[in-house]
C-alpha positions as CSV (number, residue, x, y, z in Angstrom):
1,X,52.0,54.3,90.1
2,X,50.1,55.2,93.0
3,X,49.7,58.6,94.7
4,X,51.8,58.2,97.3
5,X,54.7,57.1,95.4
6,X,53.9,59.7,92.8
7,X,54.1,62.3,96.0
8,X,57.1,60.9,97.4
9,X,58.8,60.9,94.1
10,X,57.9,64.5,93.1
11,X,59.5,65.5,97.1
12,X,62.7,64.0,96.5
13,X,62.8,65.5,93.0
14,X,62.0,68.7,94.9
15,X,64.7,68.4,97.6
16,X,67.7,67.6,94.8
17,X,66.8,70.5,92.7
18,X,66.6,72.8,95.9
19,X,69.8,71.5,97.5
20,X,70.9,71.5,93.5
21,X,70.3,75.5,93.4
22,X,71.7,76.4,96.6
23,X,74.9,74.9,95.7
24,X,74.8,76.8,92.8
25,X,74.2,80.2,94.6
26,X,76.4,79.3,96.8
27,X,79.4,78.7,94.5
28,X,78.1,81.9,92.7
29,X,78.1,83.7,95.9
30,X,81.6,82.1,96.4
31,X,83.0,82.9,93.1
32,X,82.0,86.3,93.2
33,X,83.8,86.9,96.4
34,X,87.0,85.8,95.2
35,X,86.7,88.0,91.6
36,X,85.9,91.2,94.0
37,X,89.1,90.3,96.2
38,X,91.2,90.0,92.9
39,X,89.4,93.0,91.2
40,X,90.5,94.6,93.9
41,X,93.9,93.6,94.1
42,X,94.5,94.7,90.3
43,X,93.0,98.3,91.0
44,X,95.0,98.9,94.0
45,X,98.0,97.8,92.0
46,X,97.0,100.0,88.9
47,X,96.4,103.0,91.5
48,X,99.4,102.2,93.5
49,X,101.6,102.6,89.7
50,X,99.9,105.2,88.6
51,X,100.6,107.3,91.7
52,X,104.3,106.4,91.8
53,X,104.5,107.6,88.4
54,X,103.0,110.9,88.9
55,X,105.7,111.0,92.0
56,X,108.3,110.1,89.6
57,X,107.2,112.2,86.5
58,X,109.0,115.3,85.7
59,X,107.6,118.2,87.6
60,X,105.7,121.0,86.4
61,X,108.0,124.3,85.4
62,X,108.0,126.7,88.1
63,X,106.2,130.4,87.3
64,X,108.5,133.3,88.3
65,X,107.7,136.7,88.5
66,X,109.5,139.6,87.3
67,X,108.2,142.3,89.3
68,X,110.1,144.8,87.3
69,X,108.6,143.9,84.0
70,X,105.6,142.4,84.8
71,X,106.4,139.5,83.2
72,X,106.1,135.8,83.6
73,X,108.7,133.2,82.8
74,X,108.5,129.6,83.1
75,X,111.8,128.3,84.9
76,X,112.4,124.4,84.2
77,X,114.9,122.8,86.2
78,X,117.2,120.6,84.6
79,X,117.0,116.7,85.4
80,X,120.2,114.4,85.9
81,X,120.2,111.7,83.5
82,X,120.8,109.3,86.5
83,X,117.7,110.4,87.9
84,X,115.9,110.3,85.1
85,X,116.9,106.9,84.1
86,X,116.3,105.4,87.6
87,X,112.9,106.6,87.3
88,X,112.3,105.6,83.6
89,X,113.2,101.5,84.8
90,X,111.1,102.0,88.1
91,X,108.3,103.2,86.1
92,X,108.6,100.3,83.4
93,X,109.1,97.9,86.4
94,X,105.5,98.9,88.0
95,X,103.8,99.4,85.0
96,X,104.6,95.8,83.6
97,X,103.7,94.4,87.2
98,X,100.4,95.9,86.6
99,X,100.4,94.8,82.6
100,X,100.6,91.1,84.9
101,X,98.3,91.2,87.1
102,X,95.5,92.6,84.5
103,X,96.0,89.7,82.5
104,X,96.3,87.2,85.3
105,X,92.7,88.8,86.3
106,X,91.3,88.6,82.8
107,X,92.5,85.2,82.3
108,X,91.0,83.9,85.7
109,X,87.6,86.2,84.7
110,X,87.8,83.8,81.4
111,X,88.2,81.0,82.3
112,X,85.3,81.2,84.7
113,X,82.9,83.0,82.0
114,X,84.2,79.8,79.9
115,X,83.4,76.9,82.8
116,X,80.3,78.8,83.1
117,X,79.1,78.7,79.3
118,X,80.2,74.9,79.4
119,X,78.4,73.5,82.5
120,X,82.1,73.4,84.5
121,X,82.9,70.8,82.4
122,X,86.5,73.2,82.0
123,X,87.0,73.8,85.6
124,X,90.6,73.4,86.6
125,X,91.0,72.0,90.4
């Protein structure tokens, strides 16, 4: 081989394993993207129960002073068992929504981690 073709072969070698990283980086940069958005997603949905339980949760007892006695009692209210039964399934409801989407996410984050550790030879289309 002579030095020219020796050159040209070395740039072309060059060029594929340039254009060869930047797809990489750019699928990393893509794949990233998409586990933020989904991360995301599966906090807002864990914050978003977690706050509708506290709203459904039983409330704290009230503190009422006796001002003749100086004394403080702790008055609970009493809860309908309706109520508290409506709230019991609503809370079930959003925390197994939740329950699905964190494993929906984890199952998605290994895959990926999987495809990764195998070349993509696992990637579904």
């Amino acid at each position: 081989m002579d030095t020219a073709s020796t050159k040209e072969l070395l740039i072309s070698k060059t060029k594929e394993y340039k254009d060869a990283l930047q797809n990489q980086v750019s699928s990393l940069g893509d794949d990233l993207e998409s586990t933020a958005k989904k991360s995301v997603f599966v906090l807002g949905a864990i914050v978003a129960a977690a706050l509708v339980i506290k709203l459904l949760s039983p409330k704290r007892p009230k503190i009422a002073k006796d001002a003749k006695s100086d004394s403080i009692t702790l008055v609970n209210e009493p809860e309908s068992p309706i109520v508290s039964m409506i709230k019991s399934a609503i809370m079930t409801f959003l925390l197994n929504m939740a329950r699905e989407r964190i494993i929906s996410f984890l199952e998605e984050l290994n895959h990926r981690h999987v495809s990764a550790a195998t070349g993509g030879a696992n990637e579904r289309d």
